[in-house]
C-alpha positions in Angstrom: 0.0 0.0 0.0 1.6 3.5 -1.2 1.3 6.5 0.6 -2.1 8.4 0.1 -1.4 11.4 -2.2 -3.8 13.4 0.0 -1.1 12.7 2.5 0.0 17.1 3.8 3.1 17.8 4.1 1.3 21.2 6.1 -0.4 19.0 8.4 2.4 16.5 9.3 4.5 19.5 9.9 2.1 21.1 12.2 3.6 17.6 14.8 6.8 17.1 16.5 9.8 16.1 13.7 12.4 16.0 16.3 14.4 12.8 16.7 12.0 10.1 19.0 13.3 8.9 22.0 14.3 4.7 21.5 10.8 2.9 21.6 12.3 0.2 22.9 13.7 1.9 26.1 12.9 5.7 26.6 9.4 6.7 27.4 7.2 8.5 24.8 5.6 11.8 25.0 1.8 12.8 23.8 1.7 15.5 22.3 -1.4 18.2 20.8 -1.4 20.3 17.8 -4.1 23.2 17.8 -7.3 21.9 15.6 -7.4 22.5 12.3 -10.8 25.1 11.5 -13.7 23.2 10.3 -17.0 25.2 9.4 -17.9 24.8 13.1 -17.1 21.1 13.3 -16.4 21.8 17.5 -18.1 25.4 18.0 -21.6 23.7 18.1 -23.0 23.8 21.8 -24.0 20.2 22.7 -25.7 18.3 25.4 -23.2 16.5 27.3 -23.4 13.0 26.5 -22.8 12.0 30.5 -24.0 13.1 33.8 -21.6 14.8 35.9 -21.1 13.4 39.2 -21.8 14.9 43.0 -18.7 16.9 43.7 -15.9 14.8 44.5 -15.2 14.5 48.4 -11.9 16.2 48.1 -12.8 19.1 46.3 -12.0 21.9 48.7 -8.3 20.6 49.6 -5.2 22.7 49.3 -1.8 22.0 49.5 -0.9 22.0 52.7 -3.5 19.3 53.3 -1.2 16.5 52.3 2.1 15.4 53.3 4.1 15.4 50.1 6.1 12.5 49.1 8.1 11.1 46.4 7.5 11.7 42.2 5.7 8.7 40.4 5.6 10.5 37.6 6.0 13.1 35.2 4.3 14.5 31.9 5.1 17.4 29.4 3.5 19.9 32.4 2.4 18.0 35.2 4.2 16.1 37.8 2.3 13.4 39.9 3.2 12.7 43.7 2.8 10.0 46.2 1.1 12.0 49.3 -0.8 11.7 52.6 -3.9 13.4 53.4 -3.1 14.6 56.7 -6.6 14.5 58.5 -7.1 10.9 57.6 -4.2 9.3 56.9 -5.4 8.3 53.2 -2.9 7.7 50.7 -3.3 9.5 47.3 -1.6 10.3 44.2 -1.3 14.1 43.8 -0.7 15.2 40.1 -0.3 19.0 39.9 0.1 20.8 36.7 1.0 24.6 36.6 -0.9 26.6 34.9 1.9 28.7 33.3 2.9 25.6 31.6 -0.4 24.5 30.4 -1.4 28.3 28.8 1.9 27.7 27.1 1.8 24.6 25.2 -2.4 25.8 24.5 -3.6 22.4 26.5 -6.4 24.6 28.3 -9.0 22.6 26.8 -7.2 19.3 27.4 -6.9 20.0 31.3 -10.8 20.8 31.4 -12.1 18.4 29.7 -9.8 15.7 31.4 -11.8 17.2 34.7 -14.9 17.0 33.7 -14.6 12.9 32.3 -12.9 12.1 34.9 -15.7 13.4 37.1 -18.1 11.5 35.0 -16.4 8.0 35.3 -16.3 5.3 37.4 -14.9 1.4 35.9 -12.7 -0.9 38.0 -9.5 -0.5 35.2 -9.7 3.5 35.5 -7.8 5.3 38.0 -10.0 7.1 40.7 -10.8 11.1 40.8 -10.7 11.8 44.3 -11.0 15.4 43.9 -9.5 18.1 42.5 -8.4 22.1 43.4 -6.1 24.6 42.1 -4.0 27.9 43.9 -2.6 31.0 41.8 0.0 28.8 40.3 -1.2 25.2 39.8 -4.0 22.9 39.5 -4.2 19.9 41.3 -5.8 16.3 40.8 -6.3 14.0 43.7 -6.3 10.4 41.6 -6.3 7.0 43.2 -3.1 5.8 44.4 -2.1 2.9 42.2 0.9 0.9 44.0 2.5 -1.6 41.3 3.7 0.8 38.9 3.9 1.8 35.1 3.1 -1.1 32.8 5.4 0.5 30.9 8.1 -0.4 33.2 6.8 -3.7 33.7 6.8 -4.8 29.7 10.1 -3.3 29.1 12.2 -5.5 32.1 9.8 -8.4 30.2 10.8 -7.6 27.3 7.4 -8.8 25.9 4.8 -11.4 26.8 3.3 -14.3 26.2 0.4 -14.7 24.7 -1.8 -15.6 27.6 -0.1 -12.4 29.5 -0.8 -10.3 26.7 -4.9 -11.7 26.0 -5.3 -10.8 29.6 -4.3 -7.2 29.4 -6.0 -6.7 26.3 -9.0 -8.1 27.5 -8.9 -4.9 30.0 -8.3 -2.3 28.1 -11.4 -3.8 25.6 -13.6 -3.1 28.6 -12.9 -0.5 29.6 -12.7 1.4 25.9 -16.0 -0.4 25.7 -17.4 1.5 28.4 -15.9 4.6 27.5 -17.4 4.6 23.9 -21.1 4.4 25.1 -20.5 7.6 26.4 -19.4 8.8 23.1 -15.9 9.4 25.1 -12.5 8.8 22.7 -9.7 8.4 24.9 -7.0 8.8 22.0 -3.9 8.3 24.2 -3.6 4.4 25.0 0.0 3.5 25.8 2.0 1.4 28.2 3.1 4.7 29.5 -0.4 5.2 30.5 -1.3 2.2 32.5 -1.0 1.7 35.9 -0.7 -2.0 37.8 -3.0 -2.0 41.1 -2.1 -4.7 44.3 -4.1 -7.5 42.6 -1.9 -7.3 39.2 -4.6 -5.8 37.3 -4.4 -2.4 35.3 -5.5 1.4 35.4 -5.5 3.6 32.7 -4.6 7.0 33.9 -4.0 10.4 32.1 -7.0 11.4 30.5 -5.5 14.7 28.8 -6.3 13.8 25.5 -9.9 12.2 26.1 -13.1 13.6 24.7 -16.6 13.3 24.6 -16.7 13.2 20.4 -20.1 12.9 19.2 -19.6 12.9 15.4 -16.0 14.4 14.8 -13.0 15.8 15.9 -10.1 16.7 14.5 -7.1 17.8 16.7 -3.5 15.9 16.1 -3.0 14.7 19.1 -1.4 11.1 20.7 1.7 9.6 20.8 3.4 9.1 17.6 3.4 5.4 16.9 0.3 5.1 18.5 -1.6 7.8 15.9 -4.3 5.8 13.7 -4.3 7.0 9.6 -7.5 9.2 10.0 -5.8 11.4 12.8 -3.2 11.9 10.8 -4.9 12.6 7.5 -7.1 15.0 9.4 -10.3 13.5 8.1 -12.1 13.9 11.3 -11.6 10.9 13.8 -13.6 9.9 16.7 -14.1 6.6 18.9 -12.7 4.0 16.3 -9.3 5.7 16.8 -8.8 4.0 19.8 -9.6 0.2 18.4 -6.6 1.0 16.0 -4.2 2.1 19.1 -5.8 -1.2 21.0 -3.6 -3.2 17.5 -0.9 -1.5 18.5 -0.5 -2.5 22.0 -1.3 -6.1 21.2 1.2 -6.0 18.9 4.1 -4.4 21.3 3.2 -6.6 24.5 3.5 -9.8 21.8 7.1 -8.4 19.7 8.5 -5.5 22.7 8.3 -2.7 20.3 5.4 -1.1 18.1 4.7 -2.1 14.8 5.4 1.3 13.3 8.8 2.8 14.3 11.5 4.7 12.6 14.5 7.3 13.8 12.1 10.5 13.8 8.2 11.3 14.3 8.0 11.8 10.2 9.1 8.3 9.8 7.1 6.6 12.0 3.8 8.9 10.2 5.3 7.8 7.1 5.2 3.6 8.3 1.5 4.5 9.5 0.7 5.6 6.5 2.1 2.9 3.9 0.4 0.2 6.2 2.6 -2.3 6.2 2.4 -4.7 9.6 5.4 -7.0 9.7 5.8 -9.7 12.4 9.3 -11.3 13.9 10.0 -14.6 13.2 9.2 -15.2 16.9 6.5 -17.8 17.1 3.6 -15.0 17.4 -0.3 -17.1 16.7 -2.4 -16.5 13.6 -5.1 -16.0 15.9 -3.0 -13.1 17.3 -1.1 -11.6 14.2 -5.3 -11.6 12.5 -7.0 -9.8 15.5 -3.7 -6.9 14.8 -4.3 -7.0 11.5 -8.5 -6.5 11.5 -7.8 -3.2 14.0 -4.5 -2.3 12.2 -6.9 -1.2 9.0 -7.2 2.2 8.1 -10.7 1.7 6.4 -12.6 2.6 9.1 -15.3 0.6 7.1 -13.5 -2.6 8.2 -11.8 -1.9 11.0 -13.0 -4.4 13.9 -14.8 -2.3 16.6 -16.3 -0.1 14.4 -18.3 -2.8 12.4 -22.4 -3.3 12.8 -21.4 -5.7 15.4 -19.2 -3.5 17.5 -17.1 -4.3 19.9 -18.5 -7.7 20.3 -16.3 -8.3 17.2 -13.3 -8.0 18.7 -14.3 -9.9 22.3 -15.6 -12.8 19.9 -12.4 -13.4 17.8 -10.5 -16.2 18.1 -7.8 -14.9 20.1 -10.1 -13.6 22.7 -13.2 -15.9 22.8 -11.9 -17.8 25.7 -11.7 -14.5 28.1 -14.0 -15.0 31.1 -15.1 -11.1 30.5 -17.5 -11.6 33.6 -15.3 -12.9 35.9 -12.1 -10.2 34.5 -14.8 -7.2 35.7 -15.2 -8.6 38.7 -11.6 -9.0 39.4 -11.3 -13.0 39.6 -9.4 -13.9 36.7 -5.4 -15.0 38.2 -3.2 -12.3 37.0 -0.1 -13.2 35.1 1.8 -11.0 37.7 1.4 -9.5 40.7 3.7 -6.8 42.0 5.9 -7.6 45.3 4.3 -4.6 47.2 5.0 -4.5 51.7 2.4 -1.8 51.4 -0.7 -1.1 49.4 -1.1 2.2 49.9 2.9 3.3 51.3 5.2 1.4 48.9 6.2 3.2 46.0 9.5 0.8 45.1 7.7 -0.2 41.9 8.2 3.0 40.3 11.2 4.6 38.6 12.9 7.4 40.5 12.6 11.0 39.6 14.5 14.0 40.0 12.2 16.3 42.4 11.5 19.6 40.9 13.2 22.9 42.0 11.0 25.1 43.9 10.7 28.5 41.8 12.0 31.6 42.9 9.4 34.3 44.1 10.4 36.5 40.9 9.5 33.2 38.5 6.2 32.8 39.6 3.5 34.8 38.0 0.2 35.3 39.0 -2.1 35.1 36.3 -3.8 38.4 35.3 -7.0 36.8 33.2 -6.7 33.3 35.0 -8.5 30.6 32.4 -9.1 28.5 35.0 -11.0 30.9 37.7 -13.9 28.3 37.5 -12.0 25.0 37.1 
């Protein structure tokens, strides 16, 4: 399959061409490009498509409520904390993104809307919103503390997984997309980097920056490189399906250890996307397997499994899933694979990678903001 001649050389621009970290070792970042005008494709006031929840019981928190403790994470703009609620004694992640930083790289929108889903959710494989609360400088989320670490970490000292390993995470993340997309919600960043491992060895998807409620079309370029379906790229207008094509690629790297798509810089790897070509290694991989990648791995969205009349009941019916025990997997009583090695389910944080902490600002860095965009965050 040859590149599309529709294929801009404007649009592909508009992303990151820098050199991309090793996909085999370095973590990947997402990344947004402002959306392309559309006669009033995403000016159109809506319904929203969910309820929003009661006000989330930490709400009115501030800083100073919690103990601070070591980094589990970091993003483009936002840094995420192990921390103690002081008055209780609860243990919480505390991710806290400053505002400065998020007016800068124009991810205002991002940051709101990843509120307001997060509000609106509520799945055993989705980290928690506990509450949420901002100062002059930063906004905070109060998330679920998850204890066993990145998957990300997990599948790279693996190396990859077998295929029994790799059905039973996939199995997850078709839930939990499945639930998602009745609410119209596209969550358009899956990646290892973005999955969590809880005490019982099952996963959490976290970082929600990129989701949206889509009810026809949107059509930012945003994701993470290797992970970016055709019709994102070709700025066609995208919605749910996206993220059946991103669910190929992860079967794909827990099976082989590195995406199906990759190349020394961000072009490339648009450039493999594009031509379509899916090879696997000679590494005894099953035709069950390498057939279920290759059905979401389509760009005609006309054929692409998940986004057929049957749905998603295409994909949890093919042969390389039809022996999931999807009942028992919700309810948590499916043996995992692995479990992590944890002496604490709510204090250990051993399972993730250290961080540098950041450097407090000085007083003349820190800016408060005239016309604050988030005043009613």
């Amino acid at each position: 399959m040859q590149r599309p001649a529709s294929v801009s050389s404007d649009l592909l621009s508009n992303s990151i061409t820098n050199t991309f970290p090793d996909p085999l070792n370095g973590r990947r970042s997402s990344f947004s490009s402002v959306a392309l005008p559309r006669s009033g494709s995403e000016t159109v006031k809506r319904k929203p498509l969910v309820r929003l929840l009661q006000t989330s019981r930490l709400d009115h928190c501030s800083v100073s409520d919690f103990e601070l403790g070591v980094t589990c994470g970091t993003g483009s703009f936002s840094r995420v904390r192990h921390a103690c609620l002081k008055s209780s004694n609860e243990f919480v992640a505390l991710k806290t993104l400053k505002k400065k930083d998020v007016i800068r790289l124009k991810q205002i929108d991002h940051v709101i809307s990843e509120k307001a889903i997060l509000k609106c959710i509520s799945h055993p494989f989705i980290v928690s919103l506990h509450g949420s609360f901002q100062d002059d400088r930063c906004l905070y989320f109060v998330l679920e503390f998850v204890p066993g670490g990145e998957f990300f970490t997990y599948l790279r000292r693996c190396g990859h997984l077998p295929e029994e390993a790799a059905r039973f995470y996939a199995a997850q993340i078709v839930l939990v997309f499945e639930y998602l997309h009745q609410f119209k919600i596209a969550y358009r960043d899956l990646k290892p980097e973005n999955i969590l491992i809880d005490t019982h060895g099952y996963l959490k998807l976290t970082d929600f920056g990129f989701a949206k409620v889509v009810p026809n079309y949107t059509y930012t370029l945003c994701g993470t490189p290797e992970y970016i379906s055709p019709e994102v790229l070709l700025n066609k207008g995208h919605s749910t399906p996206t993220d059946w094509w991103s669910l190929g690629i992860f079967i794909y790297e827990m099976l082989v250890g590195y995406p199906p798509f990759i190349a020394d810089t961000t072009m490339g790897i648009y450039h493999k996307i594009l031509a379509g070509r899916i090879s696997f290694p000679a590494r005894n991989i099953s035709g069950q397997a390498k057939l279920l990648i290759r059905n979401l791995l389509t760009a005609d969205l006309t054929k692409r499994y998940g986004n057929l009349l049957r749905g998603v009941d295409d994909i949890k019916t093919s042969d390389w899933l039809i022996s999931v025990d999807w009942e028992g997997l919700l309810k948590c009583t499916v043996p995992a694979p692995y479990v992590p090695s944890l002496h604490s389910p709510t204090e250990d944080t051993s399972n993730f990678e250290a961080y540098p902490e950041s450097k407090e600002e000085s007083d003349d860095e820190i800016a408060i903001l005239a016309n604050d965009p988030f005043a009613d965050w």
